[in-house]
TORVEX-380183 format. One line per 2 residues: number of its first residue (from 0); their letters; for each residue x, y, z of C-alpha. Coordinates in nm, 3 decimals. Layout:
% TORVEX-380183
NUM	a	X/Y/Z | ...;
% end
This chain:
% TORVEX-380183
0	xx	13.689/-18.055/-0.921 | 13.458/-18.275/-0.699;
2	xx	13.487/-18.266/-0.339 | 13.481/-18.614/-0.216;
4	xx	13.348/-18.777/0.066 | 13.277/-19.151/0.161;
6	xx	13.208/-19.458/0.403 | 13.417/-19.687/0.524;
8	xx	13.338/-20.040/0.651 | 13.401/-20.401/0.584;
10	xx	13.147/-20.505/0.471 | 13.041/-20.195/0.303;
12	xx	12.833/-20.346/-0.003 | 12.497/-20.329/0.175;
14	xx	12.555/-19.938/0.268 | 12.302/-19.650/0.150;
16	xx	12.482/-19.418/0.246 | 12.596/-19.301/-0.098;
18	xx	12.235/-19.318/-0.199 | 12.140/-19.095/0.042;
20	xx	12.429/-18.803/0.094 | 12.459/-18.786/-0.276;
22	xx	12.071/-18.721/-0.322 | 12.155/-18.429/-0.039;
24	xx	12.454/-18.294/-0.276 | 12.205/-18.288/-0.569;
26	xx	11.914/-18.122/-0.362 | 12.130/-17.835/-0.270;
28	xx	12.366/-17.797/-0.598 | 12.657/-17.871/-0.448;
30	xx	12.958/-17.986/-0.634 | 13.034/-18.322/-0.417;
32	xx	13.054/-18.676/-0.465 | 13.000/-18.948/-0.199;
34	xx	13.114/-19.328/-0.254 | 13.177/-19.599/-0.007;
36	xx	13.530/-19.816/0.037 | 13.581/-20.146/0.184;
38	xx	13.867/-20.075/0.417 | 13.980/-20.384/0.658;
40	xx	14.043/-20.302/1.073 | 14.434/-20.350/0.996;
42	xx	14.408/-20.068/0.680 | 14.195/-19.765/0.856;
44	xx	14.499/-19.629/0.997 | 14.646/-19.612/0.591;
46	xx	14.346/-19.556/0.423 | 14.279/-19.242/0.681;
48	xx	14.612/-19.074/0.588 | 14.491/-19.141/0.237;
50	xx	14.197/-18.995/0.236 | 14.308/-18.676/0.397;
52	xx	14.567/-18.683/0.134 | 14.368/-18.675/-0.128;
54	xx	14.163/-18.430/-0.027 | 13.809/-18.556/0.053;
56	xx	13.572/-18.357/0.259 | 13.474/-18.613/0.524;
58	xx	13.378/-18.955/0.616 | 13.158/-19.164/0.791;
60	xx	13.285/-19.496/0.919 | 13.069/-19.815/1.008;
62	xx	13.084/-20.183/1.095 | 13.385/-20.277/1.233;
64	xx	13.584/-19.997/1.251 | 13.411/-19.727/1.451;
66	xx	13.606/-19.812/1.752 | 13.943/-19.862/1.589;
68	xx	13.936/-19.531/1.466 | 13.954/-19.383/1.807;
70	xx	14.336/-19.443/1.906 | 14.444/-19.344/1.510;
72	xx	14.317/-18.985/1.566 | 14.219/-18.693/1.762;
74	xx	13.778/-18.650/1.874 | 13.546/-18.458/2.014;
76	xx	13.471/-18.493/2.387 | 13.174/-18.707/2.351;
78	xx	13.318/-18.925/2.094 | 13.566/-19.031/2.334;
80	xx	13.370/-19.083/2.576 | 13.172/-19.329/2.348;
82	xx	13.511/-19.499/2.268 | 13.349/-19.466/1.906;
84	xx	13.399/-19.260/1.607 | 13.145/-19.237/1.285;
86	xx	13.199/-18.938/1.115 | 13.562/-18.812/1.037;
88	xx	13.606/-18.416/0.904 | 13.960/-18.322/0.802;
90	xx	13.947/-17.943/0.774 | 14.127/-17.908/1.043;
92	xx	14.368/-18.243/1.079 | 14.185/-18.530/1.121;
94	xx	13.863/-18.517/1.352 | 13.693/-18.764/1.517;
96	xx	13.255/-18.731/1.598 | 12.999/-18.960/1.664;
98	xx	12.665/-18.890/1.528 | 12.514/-19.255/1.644;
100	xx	12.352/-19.168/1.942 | 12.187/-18.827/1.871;
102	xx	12.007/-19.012/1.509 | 11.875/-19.331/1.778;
104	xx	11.739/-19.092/2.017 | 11.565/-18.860/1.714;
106	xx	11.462/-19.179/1.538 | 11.259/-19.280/1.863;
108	xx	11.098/-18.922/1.914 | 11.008/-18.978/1.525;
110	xx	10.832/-19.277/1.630 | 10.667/-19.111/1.956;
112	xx	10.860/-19.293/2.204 | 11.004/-19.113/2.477;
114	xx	11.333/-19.251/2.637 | 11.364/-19.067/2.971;
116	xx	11.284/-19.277/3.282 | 11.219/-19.593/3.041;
118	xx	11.381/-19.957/3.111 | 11.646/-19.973/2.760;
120	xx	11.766/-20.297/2.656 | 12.065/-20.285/2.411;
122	xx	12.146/-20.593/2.236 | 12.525/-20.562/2.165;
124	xx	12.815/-20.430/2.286 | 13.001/-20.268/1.982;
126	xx	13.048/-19.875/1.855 | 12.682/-19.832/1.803;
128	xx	12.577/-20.025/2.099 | 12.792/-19.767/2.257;
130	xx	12.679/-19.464/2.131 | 12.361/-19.527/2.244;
132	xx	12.437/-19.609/2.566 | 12.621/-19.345/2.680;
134	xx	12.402/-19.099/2.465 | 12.060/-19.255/2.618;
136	xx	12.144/-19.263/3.027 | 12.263/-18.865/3.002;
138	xx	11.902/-18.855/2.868 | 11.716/-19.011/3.171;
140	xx	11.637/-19.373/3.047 | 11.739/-19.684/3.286;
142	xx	11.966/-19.888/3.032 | 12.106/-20.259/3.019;
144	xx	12.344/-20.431/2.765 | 12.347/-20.835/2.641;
146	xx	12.547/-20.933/2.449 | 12.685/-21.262/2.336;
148	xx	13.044/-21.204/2.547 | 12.894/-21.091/2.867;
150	xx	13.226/-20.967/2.947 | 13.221/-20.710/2.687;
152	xx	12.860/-20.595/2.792 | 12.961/-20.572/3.173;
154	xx	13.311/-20.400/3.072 | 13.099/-20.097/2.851;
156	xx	12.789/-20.136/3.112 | 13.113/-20.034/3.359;
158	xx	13.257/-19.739/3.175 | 12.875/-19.567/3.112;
160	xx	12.814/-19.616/3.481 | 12.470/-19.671/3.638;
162	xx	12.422/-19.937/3.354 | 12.414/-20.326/3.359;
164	xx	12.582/-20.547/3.154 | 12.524/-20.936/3.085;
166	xx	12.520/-21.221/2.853 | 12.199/-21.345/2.662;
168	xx	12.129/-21.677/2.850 | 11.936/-21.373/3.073;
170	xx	11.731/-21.225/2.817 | 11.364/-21.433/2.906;
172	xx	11.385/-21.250/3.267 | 11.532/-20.909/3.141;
174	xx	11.272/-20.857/2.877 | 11.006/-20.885/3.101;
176	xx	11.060/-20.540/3.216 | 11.241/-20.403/2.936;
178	xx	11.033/-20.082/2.726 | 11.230/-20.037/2.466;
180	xx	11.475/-20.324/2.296 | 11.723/-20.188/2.060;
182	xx	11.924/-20.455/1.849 | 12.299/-20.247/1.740;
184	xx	12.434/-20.620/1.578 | 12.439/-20.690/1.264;
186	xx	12.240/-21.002/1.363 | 11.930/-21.015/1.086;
188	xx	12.121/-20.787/0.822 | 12.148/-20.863/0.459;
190	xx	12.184/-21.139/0.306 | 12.159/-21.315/0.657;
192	xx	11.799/-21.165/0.693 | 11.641/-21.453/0.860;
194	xx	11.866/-21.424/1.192 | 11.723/-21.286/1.530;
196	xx	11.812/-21.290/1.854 | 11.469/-21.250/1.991;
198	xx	11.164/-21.381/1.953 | 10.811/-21.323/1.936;
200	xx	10.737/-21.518/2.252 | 11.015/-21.357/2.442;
202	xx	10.841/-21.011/2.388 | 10.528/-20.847/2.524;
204	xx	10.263/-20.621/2.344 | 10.374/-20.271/2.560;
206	xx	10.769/-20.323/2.414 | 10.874/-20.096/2.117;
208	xx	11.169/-20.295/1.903 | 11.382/-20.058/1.693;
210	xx	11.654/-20.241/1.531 | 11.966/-20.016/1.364;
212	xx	11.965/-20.266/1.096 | 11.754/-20.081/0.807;
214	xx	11.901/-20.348/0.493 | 11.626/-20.535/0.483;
216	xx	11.361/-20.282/0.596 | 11.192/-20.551/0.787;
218	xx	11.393/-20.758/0.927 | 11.279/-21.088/1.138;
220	xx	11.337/-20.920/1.496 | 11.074/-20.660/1.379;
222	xx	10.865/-20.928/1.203 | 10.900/-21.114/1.542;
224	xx	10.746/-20.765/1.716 | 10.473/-20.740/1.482;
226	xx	10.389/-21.105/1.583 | 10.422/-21.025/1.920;
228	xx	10.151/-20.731/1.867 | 10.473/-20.491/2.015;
230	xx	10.584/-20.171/1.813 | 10.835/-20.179/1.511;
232	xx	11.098/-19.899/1.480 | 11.308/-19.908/1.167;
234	xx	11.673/-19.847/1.131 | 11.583/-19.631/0.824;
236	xx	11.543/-19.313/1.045 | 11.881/-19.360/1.184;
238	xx	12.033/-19.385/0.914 | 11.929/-19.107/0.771;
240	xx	11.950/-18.861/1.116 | 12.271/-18.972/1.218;
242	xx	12.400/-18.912/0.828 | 12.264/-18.539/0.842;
244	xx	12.434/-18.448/1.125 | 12.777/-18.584/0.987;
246	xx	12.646/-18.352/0.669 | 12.635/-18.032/0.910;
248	xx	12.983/-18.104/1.049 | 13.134/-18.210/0.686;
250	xx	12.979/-17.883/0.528 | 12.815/-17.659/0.802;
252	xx	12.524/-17.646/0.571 | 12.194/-17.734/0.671;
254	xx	12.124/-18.104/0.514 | 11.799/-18.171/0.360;
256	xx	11.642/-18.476/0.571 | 11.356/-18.505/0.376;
258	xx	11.568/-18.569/0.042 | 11.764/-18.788/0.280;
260	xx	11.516/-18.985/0.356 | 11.293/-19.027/0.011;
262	xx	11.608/-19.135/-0.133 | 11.690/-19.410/0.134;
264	xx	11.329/-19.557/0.091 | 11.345/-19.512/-0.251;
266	xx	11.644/-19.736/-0.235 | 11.482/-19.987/-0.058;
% end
């Protein structure tokens, strides 16, 4: 019988997840099956249970649940820190990890960027926003967060410490000195793939823009950074870094990143 594993979001449609961990299952023979679920904020709670009741292997949960999940079960230290969860493993109960931060910070050092001692500007405020947050000031960089409740980005800006948080109406002045500007929204994603919250004018040729969104591959913030003569990252990296480390904790085996990530861009 097929061990099961799967995604959870809402909206989930858009996810290649599946794509990519069961390309990973293939690669190394392994008798598993990955699938993704549209669970609502108000179900996680049910459909967790569920899924450890059933059996399946792990999970990895995305847009908007990854910080609901953290007061239904128990996490690792640095998952609670984050206040985020993405990857669930029930071997032993139900466990909590977040993978996020570690796959942003590989995806850059893919792209030759270094992060420490660099001027970070995260656009949002949510579980990924978080993730990287916390996960980027233990590694040296100088980090602020807008987002479009400045409360929100002050109140996480708060809990990482040395961080500041504000609302967009700033983002003309904060760019100016920003080195690297990370969109975690959903703003641009498909089928809304002609949103952005910054443009091409508001950048400058010396910023690299990696957005998390990687569905479309190019979406209009980095068309905006090609305009702008600045450096595109893709969200495709991410993805696909973030998703082998949840493999290692779902199976302890060693994931195969390459297959990971020919099947993602494959996909796309």
């Amino acid at each position: 019988m097929k061990q099961v594993f799967g995604v959870m979001g809402d909206p989930i449609a858009h996810s290649l997840s599946p794509i990519m961990h069961n390309a990973a299952f293939e690669a190394l023979g392994m008798d598993c099956t990955f699938h993704a679920f549209r669970v609502k904020q108000e179900d996680l709670g049910d459909a967790l249970k569920g899924a450890k009741a059933m059996g399946f292997g792990g999970l990895n949960i995305t847009v908007p649940l990854k910080e609901t999940a953290i007061g239904l079960i128990e996490t690792d230290p640095l998952a609670a820190r984050i206040g985020a969860v993405n990857t669930i493993d029930f071997r032993d109960g139900i466990k909590g990890y977040n993978t996020d931060g570690i796959g942003a910070q590989k995806t850059l050092e893919d792209a030759g960027v270094d992060i420490q001692d660099r001027n970070v500007l995260i656009l949002g405020a949510g579980g990924a926003a978080r993730a990287i947050a916390f996960t980027f000031t233990e590694a040296g960089a100088k980090v602020n967060i807008a987002n479009r409740t400045p409360e929100r980005a002050m109140t996480l800006a708060a809990e990482v410490g040395n961080v500041n948080g504000f609302g967009l109406d700033v983002l003309d002045r904060c760019l100016k000195d920003t080195d690297i500007l990370i969109n975690t929204t959903t703003v641009g994603m498909d089928p809304c793939i002609g949103d952005t919250i910054v443009t091409a004018d508001q950048m400058h040729s010396d910023l690299t823009v990696f957005d998390v969104v990687y569905n479309p591959l190019k979406t209009r913030l980095l068309q905006e950074a090609e305009a702008a003569g600045a450096k595109p990252v893709t969200g495709i990296m991410m993805l696909v870094y973030q998703g082998a480390e949840a493999f290692r904790i779902w199976t302890g085996v060693e994931p195969p990143v390459d297959v990971m990530k020919k099947a993602v861009m494959e996909a796309l």
